[in-house]
C-alpha positions as protocol buffer text, in pm:
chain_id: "A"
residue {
  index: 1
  type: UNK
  ca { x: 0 y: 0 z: 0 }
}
residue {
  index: 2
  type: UNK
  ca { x: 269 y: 209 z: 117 }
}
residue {
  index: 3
  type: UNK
  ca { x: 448 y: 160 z: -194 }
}
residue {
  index: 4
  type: UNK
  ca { x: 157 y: 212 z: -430 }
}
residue {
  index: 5
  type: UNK
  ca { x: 101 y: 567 z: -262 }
}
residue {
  index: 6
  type: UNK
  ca { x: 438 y: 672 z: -300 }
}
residue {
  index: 7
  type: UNK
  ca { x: 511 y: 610 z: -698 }
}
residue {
  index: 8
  type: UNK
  ca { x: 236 y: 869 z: -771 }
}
residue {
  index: 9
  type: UNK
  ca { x: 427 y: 1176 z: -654 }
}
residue {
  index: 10
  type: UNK
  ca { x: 727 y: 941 z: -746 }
}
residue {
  index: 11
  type: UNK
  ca { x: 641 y: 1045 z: -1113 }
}
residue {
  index: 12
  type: UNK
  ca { x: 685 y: 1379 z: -1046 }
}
residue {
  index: 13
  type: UNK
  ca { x: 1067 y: 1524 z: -1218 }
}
residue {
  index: 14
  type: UNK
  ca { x: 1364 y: 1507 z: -1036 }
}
residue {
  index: 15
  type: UNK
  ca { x: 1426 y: 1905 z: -999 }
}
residue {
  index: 16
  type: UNK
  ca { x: 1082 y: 1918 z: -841 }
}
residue {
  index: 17
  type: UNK
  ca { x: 1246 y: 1725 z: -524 }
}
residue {
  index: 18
  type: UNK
  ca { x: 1583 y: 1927 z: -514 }
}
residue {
  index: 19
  type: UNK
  ca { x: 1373 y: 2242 z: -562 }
}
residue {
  index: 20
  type: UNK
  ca { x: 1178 y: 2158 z: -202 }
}
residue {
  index: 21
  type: UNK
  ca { x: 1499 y: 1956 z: -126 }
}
residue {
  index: 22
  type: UNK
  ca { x: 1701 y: 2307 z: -132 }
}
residue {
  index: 23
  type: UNK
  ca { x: 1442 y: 2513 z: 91 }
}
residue {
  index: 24
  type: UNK
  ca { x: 1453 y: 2199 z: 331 }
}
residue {
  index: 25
  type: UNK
  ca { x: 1866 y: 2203 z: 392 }
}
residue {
  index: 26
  type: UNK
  ca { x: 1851 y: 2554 z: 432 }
}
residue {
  index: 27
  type: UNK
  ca { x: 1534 y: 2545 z: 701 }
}
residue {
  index: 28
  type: UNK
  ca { x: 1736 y: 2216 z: 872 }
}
residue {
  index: 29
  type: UNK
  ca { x: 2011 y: 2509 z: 895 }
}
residue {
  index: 30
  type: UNK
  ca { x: 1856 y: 2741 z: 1030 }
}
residue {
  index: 31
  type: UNK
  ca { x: 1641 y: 2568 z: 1329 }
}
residue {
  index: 32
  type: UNK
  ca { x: 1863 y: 2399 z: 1461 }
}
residue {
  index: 33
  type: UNK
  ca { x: 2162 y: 2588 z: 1600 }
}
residue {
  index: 34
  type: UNK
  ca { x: 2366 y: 2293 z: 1729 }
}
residue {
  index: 35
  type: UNK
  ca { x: 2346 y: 2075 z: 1348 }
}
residue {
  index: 36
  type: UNK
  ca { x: 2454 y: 2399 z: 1177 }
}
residue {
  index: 37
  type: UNK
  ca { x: 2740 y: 2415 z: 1428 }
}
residue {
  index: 38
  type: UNK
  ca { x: 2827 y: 2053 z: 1380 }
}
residue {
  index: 39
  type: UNK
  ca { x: 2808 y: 2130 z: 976 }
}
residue {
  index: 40
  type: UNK
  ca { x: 3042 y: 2426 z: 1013 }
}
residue {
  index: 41
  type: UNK
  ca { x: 3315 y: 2225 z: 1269 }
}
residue {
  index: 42
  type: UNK
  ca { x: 3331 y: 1903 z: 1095 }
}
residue {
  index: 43
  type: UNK
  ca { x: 3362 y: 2044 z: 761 }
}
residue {
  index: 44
  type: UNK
  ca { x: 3623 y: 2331 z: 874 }
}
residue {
  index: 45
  type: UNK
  ca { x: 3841 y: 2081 z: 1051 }
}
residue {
  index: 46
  type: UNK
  ca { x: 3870 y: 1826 z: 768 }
}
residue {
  index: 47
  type: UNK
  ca { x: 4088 y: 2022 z: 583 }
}
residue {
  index: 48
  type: UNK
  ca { x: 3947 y: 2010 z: 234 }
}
residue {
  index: 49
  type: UNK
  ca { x: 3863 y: 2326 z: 173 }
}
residue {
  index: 50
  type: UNK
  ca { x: 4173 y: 2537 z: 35 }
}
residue {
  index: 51
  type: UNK
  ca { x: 4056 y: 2892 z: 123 }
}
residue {
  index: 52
  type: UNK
  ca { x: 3791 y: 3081 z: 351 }
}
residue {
  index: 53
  type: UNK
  ca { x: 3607 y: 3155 z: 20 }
}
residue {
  index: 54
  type: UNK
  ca { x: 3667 y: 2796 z: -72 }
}
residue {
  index: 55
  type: UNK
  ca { x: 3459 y: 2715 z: 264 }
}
residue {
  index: 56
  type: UNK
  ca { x: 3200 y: 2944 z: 251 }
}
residue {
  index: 57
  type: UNK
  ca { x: 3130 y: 2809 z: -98 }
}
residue {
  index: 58
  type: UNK
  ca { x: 3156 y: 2423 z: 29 }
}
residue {
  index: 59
  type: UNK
  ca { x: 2919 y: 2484 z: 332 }
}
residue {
  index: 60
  type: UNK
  ca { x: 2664 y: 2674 z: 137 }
}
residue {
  index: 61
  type: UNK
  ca { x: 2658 y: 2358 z: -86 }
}
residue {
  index: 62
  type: UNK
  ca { x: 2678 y: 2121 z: 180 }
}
residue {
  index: 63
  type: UNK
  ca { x: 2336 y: 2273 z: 350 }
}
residue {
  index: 64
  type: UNK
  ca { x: 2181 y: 2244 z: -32 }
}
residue {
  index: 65
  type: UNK
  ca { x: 2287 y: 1905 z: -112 }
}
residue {
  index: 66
  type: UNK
  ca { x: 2173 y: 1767 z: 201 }
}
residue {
  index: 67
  type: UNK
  ca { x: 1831 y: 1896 z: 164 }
}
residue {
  index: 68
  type: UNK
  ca { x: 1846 y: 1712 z: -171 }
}
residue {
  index: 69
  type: UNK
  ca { x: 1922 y: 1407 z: 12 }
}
residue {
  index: 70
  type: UNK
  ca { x: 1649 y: 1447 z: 230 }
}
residue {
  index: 71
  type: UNK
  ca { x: 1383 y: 1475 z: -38 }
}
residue {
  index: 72
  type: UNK
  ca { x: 1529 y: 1260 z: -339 }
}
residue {
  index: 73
  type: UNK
  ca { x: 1444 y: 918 z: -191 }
}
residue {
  index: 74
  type: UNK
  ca { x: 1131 y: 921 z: -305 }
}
residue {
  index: 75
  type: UNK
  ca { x: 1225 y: 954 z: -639 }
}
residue {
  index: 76
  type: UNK
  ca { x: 1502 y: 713 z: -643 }
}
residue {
  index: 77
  type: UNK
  ca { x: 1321 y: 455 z: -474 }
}
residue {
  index: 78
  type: UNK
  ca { x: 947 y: 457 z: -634 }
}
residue {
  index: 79
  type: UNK
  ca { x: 1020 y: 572 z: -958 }
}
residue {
  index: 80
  type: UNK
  ca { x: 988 y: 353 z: -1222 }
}
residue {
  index: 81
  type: UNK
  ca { x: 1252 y: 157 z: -1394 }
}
residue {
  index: 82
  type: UNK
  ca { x: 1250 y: 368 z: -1719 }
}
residue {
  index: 83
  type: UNK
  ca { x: 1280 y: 683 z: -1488 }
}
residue {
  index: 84
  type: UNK
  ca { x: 1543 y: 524 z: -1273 }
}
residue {
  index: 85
  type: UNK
  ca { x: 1782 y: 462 z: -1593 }
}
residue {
  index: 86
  type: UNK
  ca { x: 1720 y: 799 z: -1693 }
}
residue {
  index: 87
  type: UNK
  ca { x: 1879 y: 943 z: -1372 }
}
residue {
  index: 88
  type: UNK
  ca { x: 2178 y: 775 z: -1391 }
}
residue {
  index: 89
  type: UNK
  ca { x: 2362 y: 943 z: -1662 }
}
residue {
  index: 90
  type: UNK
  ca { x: 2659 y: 707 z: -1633 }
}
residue {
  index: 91
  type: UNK
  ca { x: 2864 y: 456 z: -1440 }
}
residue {
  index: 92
  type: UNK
  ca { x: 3229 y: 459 z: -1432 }
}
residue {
  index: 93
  type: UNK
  ca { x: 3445 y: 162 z: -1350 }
}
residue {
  index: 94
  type: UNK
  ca { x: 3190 y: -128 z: -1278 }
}
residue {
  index: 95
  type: UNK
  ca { x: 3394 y: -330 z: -1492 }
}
residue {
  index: 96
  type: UNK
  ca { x: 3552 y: -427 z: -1107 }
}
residue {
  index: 97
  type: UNK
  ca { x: 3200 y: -558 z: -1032 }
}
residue {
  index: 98
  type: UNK
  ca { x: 3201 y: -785 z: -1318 }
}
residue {
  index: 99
  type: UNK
  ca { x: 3525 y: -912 z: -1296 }
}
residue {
  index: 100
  type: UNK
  ca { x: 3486 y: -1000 z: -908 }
}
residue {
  index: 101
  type: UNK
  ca { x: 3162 y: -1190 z: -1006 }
}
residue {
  index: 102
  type: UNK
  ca { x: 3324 y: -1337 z: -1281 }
}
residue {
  index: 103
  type: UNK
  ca { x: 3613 y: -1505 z: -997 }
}
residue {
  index: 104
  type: UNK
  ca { x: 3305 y: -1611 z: -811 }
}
residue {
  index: 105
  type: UNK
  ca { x: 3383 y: -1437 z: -506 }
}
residue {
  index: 106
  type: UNK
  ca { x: 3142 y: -1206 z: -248 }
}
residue {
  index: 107
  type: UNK
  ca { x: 3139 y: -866 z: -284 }
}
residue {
  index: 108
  type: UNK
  ca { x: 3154 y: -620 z: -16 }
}
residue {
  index: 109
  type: UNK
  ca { x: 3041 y: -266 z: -149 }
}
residue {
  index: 110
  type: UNK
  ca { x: 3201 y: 51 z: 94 }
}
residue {
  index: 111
  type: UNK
  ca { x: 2895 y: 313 z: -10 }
}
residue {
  index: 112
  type: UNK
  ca { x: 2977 y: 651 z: 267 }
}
residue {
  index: 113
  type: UNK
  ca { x: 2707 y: 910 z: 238 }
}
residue {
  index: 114
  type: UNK
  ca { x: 2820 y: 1060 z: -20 }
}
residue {
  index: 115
  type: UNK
  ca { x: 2609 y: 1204 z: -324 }
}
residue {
  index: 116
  type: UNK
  ca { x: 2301 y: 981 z: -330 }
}
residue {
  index: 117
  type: UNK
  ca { x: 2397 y: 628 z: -179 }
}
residue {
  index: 118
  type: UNK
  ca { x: 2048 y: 519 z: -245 }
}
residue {
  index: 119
  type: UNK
  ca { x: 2104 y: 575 z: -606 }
}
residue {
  index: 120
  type: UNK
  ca { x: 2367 y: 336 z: -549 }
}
residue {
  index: 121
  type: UNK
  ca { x: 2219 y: 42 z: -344 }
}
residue {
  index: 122
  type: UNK
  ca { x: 1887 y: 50 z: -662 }
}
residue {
  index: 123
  type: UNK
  ca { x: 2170 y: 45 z: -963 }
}
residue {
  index: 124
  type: UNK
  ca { x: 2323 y: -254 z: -768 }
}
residue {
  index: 125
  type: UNK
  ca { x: 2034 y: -419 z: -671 }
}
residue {
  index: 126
  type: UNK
  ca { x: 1945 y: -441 z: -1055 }
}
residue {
  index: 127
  type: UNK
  ca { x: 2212 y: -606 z: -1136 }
}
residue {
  index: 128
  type: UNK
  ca { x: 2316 y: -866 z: -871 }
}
residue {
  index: 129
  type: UNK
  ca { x: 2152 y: -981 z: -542 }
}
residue {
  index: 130
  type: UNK
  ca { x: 2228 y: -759 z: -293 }
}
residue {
  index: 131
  type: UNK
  ca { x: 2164 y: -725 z: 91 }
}
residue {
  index: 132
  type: UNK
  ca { x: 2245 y: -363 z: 286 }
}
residue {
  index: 133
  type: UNK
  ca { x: 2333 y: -256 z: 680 }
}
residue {
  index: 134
  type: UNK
  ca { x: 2100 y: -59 z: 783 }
}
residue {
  index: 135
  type: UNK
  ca { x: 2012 y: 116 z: 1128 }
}
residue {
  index: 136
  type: UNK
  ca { x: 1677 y: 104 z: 1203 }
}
residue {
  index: 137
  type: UNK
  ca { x: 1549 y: 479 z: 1275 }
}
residue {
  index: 138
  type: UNK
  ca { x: 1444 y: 581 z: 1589 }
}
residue {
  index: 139
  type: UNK
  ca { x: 1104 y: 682 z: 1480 }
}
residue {
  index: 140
  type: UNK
  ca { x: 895 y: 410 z: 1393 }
}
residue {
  index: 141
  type: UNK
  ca { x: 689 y: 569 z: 1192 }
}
residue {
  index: 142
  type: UNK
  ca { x: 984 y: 614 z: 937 }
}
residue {
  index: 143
  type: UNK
  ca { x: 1051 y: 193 z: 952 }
}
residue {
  index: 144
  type: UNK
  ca { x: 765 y: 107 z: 687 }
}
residue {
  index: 145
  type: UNK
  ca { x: 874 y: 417 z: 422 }
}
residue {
  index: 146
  type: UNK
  ca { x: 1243 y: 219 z: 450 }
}
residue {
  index: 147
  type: UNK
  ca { x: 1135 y: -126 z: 412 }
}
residue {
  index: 148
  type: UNK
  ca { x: 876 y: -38 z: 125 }
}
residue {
  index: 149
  type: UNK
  ca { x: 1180 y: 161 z: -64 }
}
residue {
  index: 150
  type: UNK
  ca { x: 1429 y: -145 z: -37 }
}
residue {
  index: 151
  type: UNK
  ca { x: 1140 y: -433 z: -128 }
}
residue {
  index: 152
  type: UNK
  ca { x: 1055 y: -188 z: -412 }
}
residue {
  index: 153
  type: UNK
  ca { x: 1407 y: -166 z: -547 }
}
residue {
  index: 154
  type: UNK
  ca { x: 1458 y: -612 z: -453 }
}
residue {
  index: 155
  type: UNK
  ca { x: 1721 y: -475 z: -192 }
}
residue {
  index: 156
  type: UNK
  ca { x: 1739 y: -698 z: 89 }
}
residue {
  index: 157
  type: UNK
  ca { x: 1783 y: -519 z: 401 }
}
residue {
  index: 158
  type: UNK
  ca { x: 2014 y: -642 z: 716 }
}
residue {
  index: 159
  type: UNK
  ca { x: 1932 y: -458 z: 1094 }
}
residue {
  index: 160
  type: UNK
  ca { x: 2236 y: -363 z: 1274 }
}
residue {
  index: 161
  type: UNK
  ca { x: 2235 y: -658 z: 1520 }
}
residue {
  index: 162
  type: UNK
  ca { x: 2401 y: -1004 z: 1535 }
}
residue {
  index: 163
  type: UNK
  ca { x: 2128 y: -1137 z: 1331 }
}
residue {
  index: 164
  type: UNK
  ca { x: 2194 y: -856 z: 1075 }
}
residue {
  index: 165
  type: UNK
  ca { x: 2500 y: -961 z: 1086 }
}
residue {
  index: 166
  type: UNK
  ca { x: 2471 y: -1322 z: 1045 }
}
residue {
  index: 167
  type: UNK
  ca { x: 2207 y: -1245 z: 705 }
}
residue {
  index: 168
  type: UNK
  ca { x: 2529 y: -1068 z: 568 }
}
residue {
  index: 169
  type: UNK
  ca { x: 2775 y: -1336 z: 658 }
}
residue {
  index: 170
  type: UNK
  ca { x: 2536 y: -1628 z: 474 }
}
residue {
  index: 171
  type: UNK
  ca { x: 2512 y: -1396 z: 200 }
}
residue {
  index: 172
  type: UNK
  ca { x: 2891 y: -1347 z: 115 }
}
residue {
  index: 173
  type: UNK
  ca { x: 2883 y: -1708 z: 165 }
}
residue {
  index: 174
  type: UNK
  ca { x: 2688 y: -1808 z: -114 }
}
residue {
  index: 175
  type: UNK
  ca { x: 2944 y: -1525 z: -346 }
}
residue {
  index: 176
  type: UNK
  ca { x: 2648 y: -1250 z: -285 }
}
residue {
  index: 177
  type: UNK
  ca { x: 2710 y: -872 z: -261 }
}
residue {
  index: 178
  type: UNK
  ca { x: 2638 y: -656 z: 49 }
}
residue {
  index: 179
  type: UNK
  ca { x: 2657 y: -324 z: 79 }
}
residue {
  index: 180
  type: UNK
  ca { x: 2783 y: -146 z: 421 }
}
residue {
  index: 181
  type: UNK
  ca { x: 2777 y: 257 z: 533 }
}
residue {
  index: 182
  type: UNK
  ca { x: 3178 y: 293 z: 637 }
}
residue {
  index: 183
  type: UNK
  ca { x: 3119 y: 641 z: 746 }
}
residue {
  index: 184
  type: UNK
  ca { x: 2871 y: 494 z: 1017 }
}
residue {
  index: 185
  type: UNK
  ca { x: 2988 y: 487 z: 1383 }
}
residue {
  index: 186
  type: UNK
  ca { x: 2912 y: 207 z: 1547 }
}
residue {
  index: 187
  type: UNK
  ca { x: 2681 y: 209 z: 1832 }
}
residue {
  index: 188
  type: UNK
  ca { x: 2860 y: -111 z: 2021 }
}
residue {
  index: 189
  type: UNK
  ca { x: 3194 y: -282 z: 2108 }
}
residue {
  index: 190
  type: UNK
  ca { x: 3202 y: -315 z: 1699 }
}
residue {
  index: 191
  type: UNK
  ca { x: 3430 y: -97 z: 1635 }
}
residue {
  index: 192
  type: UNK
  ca { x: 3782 y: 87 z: 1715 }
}
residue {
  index: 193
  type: UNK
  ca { x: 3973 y: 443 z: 1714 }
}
residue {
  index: 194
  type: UNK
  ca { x: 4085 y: 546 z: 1336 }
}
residue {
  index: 195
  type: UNK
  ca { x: 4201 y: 896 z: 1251 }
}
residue {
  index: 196
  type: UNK
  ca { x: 3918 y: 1037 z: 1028 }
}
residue {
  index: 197
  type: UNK
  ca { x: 4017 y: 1383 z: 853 }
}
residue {
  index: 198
  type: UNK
  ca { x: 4318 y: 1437 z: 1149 }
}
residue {
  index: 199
  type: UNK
  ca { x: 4058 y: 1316 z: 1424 }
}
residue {
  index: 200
  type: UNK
  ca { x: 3970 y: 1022 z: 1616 }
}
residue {
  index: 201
  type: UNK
  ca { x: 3650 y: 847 z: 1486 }
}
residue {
  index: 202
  type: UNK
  ca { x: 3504 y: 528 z: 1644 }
}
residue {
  index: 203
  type: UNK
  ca { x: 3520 y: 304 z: 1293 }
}
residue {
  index: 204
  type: UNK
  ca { x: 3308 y: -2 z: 1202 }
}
residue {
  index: 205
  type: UNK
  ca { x: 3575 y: -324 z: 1223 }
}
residue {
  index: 206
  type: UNK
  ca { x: 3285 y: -526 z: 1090 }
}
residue {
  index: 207
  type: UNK
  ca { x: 3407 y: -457 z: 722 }
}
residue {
  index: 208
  type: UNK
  ca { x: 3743 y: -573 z: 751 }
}
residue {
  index: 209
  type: UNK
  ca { x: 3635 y: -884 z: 979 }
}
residue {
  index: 210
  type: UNK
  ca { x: 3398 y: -1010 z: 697 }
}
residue {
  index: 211
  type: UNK
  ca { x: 3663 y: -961 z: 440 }
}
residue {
  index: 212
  type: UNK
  ca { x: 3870 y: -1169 z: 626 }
}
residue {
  index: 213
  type: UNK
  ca { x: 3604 y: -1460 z: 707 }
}
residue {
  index: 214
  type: UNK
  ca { x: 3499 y: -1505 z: 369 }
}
residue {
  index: 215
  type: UNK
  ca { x: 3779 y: -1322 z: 88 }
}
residue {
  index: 216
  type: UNK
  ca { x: 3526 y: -1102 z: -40 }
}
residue {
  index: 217
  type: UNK
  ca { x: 3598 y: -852 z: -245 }
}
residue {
  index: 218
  type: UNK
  ca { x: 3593 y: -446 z: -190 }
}
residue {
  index: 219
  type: UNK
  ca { x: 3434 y: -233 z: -398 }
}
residue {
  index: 220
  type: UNK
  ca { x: 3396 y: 106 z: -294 }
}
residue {
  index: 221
  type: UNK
  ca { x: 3138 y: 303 z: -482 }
}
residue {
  index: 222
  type: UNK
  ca { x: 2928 y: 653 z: -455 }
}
residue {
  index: 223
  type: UNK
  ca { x: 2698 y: 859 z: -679 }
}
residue {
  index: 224
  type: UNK
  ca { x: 2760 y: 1209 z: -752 }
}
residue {
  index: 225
  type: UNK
  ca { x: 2421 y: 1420 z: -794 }
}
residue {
  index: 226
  type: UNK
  ca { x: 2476 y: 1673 z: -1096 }
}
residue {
  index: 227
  type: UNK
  ca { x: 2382 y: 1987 z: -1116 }
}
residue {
  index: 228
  type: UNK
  ca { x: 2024 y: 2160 z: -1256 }
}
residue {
  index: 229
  type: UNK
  ca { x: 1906 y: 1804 z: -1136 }
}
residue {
  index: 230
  type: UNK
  ca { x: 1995 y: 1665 z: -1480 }
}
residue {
  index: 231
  type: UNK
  ca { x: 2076 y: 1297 z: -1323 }
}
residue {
  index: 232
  type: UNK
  ca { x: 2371 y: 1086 z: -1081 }
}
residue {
  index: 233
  type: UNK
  ca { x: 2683 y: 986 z: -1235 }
}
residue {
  index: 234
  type: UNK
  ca { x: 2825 y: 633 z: -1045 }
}
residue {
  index: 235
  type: UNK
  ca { x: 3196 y: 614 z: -927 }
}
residue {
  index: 236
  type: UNK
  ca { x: 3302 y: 269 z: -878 }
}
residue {
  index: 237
  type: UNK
  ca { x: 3625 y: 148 z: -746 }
}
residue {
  index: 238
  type: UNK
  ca { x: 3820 y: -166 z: -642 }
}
residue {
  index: 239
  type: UNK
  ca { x: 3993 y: -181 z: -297 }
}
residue {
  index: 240
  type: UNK
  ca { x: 4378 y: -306 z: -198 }
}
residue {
  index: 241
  type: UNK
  ca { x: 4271 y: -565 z: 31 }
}
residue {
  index: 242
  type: UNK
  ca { x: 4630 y: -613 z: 168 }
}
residue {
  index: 243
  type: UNK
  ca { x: 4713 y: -460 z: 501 }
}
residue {
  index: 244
  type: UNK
  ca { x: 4402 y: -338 z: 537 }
}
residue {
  index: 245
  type: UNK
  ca { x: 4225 y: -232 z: 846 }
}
residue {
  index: 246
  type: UNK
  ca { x: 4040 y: 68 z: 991 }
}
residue {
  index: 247
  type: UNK
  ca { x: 4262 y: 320 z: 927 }
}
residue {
  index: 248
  type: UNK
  ca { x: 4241 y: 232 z: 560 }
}
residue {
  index: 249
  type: UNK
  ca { x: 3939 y: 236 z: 581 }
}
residue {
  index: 250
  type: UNK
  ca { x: 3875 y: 609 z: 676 }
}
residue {
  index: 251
  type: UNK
  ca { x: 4163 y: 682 z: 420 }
}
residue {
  index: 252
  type: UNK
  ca { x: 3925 y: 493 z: 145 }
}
residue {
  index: 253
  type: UNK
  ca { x: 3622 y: 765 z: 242 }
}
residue {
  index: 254
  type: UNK
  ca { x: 3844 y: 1059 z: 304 }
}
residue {
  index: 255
  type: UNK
  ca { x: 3987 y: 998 z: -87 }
}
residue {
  index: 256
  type: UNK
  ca { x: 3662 y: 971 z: -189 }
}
residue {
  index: 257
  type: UNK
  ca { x: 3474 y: 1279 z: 7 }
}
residue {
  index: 258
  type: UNK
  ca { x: 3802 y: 1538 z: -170 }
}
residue {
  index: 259
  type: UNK
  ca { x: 3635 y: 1471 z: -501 }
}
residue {
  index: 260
  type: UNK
  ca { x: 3304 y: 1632 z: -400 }
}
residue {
  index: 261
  type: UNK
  ca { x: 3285 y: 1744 z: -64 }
}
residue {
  index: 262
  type: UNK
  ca { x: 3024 y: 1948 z: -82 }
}
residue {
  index: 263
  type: UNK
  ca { x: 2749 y: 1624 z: -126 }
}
residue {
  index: 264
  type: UNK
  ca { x: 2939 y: 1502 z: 186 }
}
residue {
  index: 265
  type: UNK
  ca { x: 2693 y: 1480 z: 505 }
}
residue {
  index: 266
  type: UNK
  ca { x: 2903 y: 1660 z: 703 }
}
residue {
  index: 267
  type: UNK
  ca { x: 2609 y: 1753 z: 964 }
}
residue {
  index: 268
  type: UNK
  ca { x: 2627 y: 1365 z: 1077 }
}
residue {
  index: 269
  type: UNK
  ca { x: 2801 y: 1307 z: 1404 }
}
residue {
  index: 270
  type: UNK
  ca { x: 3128 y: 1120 z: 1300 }
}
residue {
  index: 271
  type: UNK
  ca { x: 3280 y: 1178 z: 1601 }
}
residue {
  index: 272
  type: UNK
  ca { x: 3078 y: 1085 z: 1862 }
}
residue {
  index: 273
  type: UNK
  ca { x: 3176 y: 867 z: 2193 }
}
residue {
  index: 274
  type: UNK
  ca { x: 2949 y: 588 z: 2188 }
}
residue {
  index: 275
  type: UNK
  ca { x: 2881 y: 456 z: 2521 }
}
residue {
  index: 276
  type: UNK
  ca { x: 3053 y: 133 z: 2492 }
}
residue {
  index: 277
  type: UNK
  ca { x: 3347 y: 191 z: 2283 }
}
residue {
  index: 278
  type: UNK
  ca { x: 3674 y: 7 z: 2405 }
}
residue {
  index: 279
  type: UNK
  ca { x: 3849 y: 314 z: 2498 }
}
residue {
  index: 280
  type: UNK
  ca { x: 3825 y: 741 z: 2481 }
}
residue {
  index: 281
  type: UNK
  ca { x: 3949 y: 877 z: 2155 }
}
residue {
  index: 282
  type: UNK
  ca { x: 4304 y: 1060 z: 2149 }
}
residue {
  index: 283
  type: UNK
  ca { x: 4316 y: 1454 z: 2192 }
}
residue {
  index: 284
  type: UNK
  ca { x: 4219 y: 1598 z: 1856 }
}
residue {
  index: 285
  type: UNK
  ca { x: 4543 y: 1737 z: 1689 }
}
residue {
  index: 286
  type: UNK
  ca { x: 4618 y: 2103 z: 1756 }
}
């Protein structure tokens, strides 16, 4: 039902939902004094902006392109498959994806929130089975909109508990793909300290700890948005495997954020102390 409801406004064009999607970033700004400061900090401190100008123009696109995050799922996940391909203008480098499919092996797709990821997890999801981490929101209500999106687009969705965990384990196991958020801090004893942008961030060990339980494959991946609304363009990768661990990790999304860090989502709380972490985070430098 839920689905059936939403491909109606679904049909409606993509610069209709990064119009409102605009308006929305800026009001998400504005009300609430403590995300815009967290917006400001995290993107000042990372270091990728060359200039004060440079800034100013990164965090003014930053506010925008989050707003377009917050409205665009809609689109992405209702609209129909005709409309879908006609979003994605293009998709550079998947030639990894076939060739790890082709050596029969899992795939483990590193998708940061970046761009659109949800553009990402439908495009894959056409193309190979494919089953995603996800945190279940705190508001209920918003549980049903997720599931419908994902069962629309034949993702199959895994909860961030050991039975999440196990679903992703089987799936690698029988040379599936899965598709996990790197930039996510983990809310349990899951994780360890990694420098993230020259400060310490609480980092997901699960990725590296599947990799090594099953040989998977990394593929790190993320959808720019273009501008005017005219469409996503994919970025797909392949991942050095050797020697890798957390830090790498961060080092994967850092690389990736420097090529548009404006559709970053700086505003999310990287660096957060989450109750049960194995130890406090080093001083920040400086």
């Amino acid at each position: 039902m839920i689905t059936a409801f939403l491909k109606l406004p679904a049909r409606l064009p993509l610069s209709w939902f990064h119009g409102v999607g605009i308006a929305v970033g800026w009001l998400m700004y504005w009300i609430s004094p403590r995300y815009a400061k967290q917006v400001r900090e995290n993107l000042y401190a990372s270091g990728v902006c060359s200039n004060e100008g440079d800034y100013s123009a990164t965090l003014a696109e930053a506010v925008r392109e989050t707003g377009k995050m917050a409205t665009e799922w809609i689109k992405i996940w209702f609209a129909s498959p005709a409309d879908f391909n006609r979003m994605v203008i293009g998709c550079h480098g998947w030639t990894v994806v076939e060739e790890a499919r082709r050596r029969g092996q899992g795939i483990i797709f590193l998708l940061p929130h970046l761009g659109s990821f949800q553009i990402v997890l439908r495009y894959i999801a056409a193309r190979l089975p494919l089953t995603a981490l996800y945190r279940p929101p705190r508001q209920r209500w918003r549980q049903p909109f997720q599931m419908a999106g994902s069962s629309s687009a034949g993702l199959s969705m895994a909860s961030t508990d050991l039975r999440g965990v196990q679903k992703l384990y089987k799936a690698l196991a029988k040379s599936e793909a899965i598709a996990l958020p790197p930039d996510q801090s983990p809310n349990s004893r899951g994780g360890t300290w990694a420098d993230f942008f020259g400060r310490s961030a609480y980092t997901m060990t699960l990725p590296r700890k599947l990799q090594h339980a099953t040989g998977a494959t990394f593929i790190a991946a993320y959808a720019e948005r273009l501008a005017n609304a005219k469409g996503f363009r994919l970025e797909v990768q392949a991942v050095e495997t050797k020697n890798f661990d957390e830090a790498a990790l961060n080092r994967i999304v850092e690389n990736l954020v420097r090529r548009c860090p404006g559709q970053y989502l700086w505003g999310y709380n990287r660096y957060k102390v989450p109750r049960k972490s194995v130890r406090q985070p080093s001083p920040a430098p400086g």
